[in-house]
DODOZA-402919 format. One record per atom (N, C-alpha, C): residue number from 1; residue in one letter; atom name; x negated, y negated, z. Coordinates in pm, 1 decimal. Atoms other than C-alpha are relative to their C-alpha. Layout:
<atoms>
> NUM, A, CA, X, Y, Z;
...
</atoms>
This chain:
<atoms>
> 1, X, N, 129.4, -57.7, 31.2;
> 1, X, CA, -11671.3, 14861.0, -4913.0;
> 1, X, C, 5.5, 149.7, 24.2;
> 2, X, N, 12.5, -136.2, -75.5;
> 2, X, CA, -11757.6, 15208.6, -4935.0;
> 2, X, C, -119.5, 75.6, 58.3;
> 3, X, N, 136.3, -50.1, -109.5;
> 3, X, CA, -11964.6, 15340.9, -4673.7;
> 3, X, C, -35.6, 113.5, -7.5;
> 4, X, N, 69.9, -138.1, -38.4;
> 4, X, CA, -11998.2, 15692.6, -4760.4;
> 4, X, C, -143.0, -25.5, -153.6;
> 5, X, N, 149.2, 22.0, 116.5;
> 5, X, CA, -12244.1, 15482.6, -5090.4;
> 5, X, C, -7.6, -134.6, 41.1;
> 6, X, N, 66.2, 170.7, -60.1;
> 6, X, CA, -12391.5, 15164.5, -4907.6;
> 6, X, C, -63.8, -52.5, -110.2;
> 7, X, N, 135.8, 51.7, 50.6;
> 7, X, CA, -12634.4, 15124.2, -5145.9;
> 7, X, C, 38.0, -35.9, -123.7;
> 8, X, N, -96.0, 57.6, 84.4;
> 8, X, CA, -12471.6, 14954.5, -5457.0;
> 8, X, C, -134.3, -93.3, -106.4;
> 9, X, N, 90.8, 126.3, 48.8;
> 9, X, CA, -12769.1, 14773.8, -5679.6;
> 9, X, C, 66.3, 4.4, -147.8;
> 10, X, N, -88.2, 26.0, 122.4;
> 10, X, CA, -12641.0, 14633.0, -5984.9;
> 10, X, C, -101.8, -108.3, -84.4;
> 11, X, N, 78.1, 57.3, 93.1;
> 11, X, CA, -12941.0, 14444.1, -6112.3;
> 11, X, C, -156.9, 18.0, 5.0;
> 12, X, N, 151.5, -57.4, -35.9;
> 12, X, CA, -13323.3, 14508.6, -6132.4;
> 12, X, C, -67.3, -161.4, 6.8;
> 13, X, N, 22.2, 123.8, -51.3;
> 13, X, CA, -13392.3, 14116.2, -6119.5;
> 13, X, C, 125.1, -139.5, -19.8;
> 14, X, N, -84.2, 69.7, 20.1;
> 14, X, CA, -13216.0, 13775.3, -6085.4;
> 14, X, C, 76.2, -29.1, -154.5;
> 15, X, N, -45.2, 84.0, 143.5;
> 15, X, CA, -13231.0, 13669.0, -6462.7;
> 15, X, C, 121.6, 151.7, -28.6;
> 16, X, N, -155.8, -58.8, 19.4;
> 16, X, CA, -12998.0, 14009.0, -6535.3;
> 16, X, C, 82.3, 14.5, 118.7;
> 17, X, N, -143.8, -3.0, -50.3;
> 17, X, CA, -12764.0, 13994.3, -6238.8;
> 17, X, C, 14.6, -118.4, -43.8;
> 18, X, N, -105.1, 88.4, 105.2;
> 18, X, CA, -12693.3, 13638.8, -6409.0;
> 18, X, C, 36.6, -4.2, -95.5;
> 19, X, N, -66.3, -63.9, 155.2;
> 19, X, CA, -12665.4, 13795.4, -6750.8;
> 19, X, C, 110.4, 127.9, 21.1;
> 20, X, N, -105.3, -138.6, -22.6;
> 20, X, CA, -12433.5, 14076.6, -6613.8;
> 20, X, C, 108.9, -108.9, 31.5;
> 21, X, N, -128.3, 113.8, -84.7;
> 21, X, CA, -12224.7, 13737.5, -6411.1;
> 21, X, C, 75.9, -82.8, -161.1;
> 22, X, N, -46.9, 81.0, 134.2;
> 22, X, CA, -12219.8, 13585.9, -6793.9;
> 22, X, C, 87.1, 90.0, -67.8;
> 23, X, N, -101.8, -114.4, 89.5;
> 23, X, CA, -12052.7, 13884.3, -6921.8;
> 23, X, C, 86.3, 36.3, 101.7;
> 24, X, N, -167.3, -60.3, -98.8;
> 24, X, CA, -11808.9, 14031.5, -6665.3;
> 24, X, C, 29.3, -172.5, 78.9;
> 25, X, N, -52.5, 116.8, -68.0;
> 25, X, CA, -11768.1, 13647.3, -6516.7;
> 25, X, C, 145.2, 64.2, 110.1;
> 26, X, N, -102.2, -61.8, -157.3;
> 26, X, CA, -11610.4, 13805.3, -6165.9;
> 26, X, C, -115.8, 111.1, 35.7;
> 27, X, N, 126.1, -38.1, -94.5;
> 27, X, CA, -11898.4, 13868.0, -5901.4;
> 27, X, C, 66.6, 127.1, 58.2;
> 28, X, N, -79.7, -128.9, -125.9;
> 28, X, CA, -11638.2, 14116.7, -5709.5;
> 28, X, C, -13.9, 123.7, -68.3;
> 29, X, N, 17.1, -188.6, 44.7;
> 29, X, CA, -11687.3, 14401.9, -5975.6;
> 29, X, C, -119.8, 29.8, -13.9;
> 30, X, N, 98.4, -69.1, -4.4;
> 30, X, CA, -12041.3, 14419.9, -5902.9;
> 30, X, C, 19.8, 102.6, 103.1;
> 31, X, N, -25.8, -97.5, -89.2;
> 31, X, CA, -11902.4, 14595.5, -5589.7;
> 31, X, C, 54.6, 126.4, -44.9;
> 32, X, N, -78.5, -139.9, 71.8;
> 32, X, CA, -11666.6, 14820.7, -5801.3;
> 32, X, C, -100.8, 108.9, -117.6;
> 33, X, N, 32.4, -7.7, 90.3;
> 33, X, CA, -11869.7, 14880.3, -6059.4;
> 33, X, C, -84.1, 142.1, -45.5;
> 34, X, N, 98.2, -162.3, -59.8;
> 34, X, CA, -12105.1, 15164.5, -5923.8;
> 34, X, C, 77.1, 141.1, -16.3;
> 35, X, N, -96.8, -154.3, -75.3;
> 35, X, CA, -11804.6, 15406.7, -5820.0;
> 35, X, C, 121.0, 30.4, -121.3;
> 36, X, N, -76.3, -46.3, 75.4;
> 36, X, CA, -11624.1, 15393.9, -6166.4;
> 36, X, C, -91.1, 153.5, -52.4;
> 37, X, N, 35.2, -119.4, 73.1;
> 37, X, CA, -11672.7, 15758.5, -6333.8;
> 37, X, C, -25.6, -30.4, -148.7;
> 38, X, N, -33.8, -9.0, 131.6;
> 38, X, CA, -11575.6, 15662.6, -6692.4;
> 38, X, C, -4.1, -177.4, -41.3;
> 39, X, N, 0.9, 158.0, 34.8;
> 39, X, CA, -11620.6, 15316.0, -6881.1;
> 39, X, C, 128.8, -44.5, -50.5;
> 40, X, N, -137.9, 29.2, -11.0;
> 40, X, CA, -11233.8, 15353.2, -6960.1;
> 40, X, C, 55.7, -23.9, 98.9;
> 41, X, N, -16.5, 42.1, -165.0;
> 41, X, CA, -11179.4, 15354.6, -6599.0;
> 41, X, C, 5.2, -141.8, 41.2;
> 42, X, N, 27.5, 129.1, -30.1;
> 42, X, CA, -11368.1, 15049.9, -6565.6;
> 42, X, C, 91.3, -73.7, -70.3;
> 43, X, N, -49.6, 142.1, 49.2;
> 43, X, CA, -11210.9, 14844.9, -6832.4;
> 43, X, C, 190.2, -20.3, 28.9;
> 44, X, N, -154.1, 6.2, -23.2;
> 44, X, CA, -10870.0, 14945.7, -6739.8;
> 44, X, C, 50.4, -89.4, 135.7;
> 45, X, N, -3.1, 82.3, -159.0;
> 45, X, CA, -10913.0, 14810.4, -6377.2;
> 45, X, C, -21.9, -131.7, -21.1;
> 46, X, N, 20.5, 129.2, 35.3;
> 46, X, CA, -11085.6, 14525.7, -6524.2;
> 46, X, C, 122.6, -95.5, -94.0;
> 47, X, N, -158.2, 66.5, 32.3;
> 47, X, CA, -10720.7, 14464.5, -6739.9;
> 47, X, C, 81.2, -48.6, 127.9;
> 48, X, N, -139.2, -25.0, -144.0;
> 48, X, CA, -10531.3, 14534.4, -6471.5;
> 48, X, C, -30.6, -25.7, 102.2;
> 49, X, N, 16.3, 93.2, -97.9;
> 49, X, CA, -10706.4, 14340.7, -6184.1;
> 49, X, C, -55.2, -84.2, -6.1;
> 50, X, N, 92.0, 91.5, -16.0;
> 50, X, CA, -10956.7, 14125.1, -6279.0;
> 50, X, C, 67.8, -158.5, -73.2;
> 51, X, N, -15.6, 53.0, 153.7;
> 51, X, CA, -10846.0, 13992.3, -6652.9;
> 51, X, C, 78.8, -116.6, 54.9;
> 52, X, N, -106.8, 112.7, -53.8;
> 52, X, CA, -10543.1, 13773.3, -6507.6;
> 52, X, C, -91.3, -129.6, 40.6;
> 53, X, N, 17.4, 72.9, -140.3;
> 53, X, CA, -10741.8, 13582.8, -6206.0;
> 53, X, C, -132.4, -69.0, -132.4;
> 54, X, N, 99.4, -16.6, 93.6;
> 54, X, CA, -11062.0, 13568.6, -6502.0;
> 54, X, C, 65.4, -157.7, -105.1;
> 55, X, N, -89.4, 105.0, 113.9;
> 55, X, CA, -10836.2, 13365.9, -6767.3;
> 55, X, C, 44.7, -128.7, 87.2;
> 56, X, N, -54.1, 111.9, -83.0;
> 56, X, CA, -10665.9, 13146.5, -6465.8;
> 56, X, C, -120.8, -101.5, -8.2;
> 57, X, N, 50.6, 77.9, -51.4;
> 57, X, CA, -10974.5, 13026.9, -6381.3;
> 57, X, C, -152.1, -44.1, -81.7;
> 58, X, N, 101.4, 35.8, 97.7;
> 58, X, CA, -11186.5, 13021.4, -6718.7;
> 58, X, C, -87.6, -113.2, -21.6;
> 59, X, N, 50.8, 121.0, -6.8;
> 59, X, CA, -11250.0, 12650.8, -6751.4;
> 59, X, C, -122.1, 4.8, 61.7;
> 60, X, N, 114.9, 26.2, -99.5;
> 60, X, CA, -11445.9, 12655.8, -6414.7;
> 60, X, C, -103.4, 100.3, 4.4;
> 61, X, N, 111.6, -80.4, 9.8;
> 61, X, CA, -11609.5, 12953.0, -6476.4;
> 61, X, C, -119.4, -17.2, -144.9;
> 62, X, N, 61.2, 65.9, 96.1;
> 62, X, CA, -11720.9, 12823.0, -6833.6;
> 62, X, C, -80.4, -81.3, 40.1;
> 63, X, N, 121.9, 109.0, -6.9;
> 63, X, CA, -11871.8, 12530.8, -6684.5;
> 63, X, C, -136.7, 55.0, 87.4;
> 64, X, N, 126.8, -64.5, -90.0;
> 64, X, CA, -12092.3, 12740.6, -6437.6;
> 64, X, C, -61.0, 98.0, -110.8;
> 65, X, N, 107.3, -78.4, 109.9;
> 65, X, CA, -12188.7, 12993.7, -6723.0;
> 65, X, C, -112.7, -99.7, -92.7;
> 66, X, N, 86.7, 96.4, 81.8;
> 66, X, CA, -12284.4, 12722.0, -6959.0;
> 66, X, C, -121.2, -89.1, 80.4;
> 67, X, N, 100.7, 71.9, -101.5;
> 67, X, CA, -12503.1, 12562.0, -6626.4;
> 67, X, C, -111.6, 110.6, 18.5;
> 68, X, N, 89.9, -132.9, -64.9;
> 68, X, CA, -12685.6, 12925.2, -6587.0;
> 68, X, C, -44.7, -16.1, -159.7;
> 69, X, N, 67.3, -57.4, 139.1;
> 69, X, CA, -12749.7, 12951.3, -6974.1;
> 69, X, C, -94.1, -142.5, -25.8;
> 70, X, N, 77.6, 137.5, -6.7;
> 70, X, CA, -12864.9, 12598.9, -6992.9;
> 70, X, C, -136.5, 18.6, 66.1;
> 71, X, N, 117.4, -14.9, -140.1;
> 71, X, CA, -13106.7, 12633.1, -6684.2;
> 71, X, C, -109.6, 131.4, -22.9;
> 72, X, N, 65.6, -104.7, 24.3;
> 72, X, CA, -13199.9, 12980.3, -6753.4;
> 72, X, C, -23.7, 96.2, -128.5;
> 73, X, N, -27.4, -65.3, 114.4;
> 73, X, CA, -13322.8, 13182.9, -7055.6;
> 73, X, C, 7.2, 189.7, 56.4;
> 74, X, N, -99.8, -122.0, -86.4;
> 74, X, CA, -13076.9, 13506.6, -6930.3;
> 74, X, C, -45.7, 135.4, -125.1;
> 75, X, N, 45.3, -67.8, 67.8;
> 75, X, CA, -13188.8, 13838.7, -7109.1;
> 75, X, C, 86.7, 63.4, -74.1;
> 76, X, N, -121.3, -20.8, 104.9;
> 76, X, CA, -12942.9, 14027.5, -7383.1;
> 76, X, C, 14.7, 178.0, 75.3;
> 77, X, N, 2.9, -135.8, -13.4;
> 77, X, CA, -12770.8, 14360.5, -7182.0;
> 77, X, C, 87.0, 31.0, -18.5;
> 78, X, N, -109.6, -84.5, 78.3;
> 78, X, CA, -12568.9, 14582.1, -7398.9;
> 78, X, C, 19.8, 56.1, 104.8;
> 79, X, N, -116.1, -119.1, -88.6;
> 79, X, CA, -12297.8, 14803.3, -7216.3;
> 79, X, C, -32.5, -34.1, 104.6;
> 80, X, N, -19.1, -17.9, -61.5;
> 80, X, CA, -12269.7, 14683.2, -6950.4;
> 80, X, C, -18.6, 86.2, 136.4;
> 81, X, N, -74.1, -134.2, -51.6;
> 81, X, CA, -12112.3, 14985.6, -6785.5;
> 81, X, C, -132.2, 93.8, 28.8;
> 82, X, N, 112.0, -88.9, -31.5;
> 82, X, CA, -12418.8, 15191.9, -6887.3;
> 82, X, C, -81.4, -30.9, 53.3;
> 83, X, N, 103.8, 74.9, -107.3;
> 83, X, CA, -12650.5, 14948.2, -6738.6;
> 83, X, C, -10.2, 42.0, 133.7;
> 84, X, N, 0.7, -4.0, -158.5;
> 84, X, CA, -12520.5, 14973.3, -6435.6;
> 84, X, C, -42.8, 162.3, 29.8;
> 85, X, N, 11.6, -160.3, -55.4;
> 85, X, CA, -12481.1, 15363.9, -6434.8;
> 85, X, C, -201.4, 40.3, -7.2;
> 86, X, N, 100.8, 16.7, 8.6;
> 86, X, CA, -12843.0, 15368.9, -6550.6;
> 86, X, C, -94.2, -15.3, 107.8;
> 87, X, N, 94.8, 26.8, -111.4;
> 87, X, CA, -12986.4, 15178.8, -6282.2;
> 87, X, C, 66.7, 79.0, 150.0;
> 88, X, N, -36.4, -117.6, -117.0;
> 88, X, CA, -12778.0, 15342.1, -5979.7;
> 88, X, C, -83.8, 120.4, -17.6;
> 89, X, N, 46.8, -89.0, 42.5;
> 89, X, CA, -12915.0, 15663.7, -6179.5;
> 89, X, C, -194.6, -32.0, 51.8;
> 90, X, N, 207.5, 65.5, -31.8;
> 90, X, CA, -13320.6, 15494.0, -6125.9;
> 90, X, C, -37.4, 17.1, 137.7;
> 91, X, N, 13.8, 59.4, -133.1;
> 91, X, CA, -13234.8, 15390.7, -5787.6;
> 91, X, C, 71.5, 126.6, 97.3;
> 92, X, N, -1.3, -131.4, -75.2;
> 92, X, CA, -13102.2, 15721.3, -5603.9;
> 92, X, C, -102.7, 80.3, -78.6;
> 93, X, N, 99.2, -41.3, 30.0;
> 93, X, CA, -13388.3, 15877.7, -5796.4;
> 93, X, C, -137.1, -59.6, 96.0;
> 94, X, N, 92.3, 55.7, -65.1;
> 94, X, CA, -13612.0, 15673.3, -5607.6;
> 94, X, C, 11.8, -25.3, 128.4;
> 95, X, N, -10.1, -17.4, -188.4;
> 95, X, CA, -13462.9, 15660.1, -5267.0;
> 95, X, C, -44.3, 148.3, 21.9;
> 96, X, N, 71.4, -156.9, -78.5;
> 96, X, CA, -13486.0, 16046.0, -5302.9;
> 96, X, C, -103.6, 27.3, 10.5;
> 97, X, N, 150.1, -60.2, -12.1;
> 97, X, CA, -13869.2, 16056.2, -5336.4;
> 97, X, C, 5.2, -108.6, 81.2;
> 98, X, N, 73.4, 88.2, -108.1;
> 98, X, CA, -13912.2, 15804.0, -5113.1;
> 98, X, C, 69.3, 77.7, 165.4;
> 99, X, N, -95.5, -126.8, -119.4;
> 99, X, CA, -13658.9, 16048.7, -4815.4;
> 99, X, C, -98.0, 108.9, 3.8;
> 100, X, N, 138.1, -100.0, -1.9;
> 100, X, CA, -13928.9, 16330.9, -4945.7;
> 100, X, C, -114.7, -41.4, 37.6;
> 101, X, N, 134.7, -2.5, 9.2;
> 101, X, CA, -14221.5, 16142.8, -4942.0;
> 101, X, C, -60.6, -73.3, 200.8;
> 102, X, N, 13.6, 12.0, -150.3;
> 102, X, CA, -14127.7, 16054.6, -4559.4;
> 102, X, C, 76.8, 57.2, 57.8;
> 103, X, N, -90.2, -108.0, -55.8;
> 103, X, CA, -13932.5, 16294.2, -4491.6;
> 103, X, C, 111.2, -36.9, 137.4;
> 104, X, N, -105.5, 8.8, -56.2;
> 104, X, CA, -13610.7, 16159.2, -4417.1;
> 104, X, C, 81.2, 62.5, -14.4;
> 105, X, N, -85.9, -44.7, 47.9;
> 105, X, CA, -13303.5, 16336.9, -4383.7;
> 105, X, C, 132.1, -61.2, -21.4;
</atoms>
């Protein structure tokens, strides 16, 4: 984890962090996901660490997607990538007026 950015949000309610889990299927790069710079960045890491372990274990992750889409009607979010940067972007916007508006430092 990195502690010099604790604060890591990656969804604004449940139904899209399970539409973000249906598309990247691997919970661990909601952690990464914040601290890429570039969306080439991301997908390169996502080749080159995720993609392997992703494919191994498709089956079982198929049957849990298809149990979330079933159960839930999950909302449609393009890019990903920008999503996320987006909302990080919302959400240090809003810690900082809330640090001003009680004047934390």
């Amino acid at each position: 984890m990195d502690f010099s950015d604790p604060y890591k949000p990656v969804a604004k309610n449940i139904k899209e962090f399970l539409a973000l889990y249906v598309q990247l299927k691997e919970l661990y790069l909601f952690e990464w996901l914040p601290s890429y710079k570039t969306e080439e960045e991301f997908l390169q890491h996502y080749k080159d660490v995720f993609e392997e372990g992703i494919l191994e274990y498709e089956e079982e992750k198929n049957i849990i997607i298809s149990a979330i889409e079933k159960a839930i009607q999950l909302p449609k979010i393009e890019g990903v990538f920008s999503y996320m940067k987006e909302l990080k972007g919302l959400f240090e916007k809003r810690l900082q007026t809330l640090k001003e508006e009680y004047d934390v430092d």
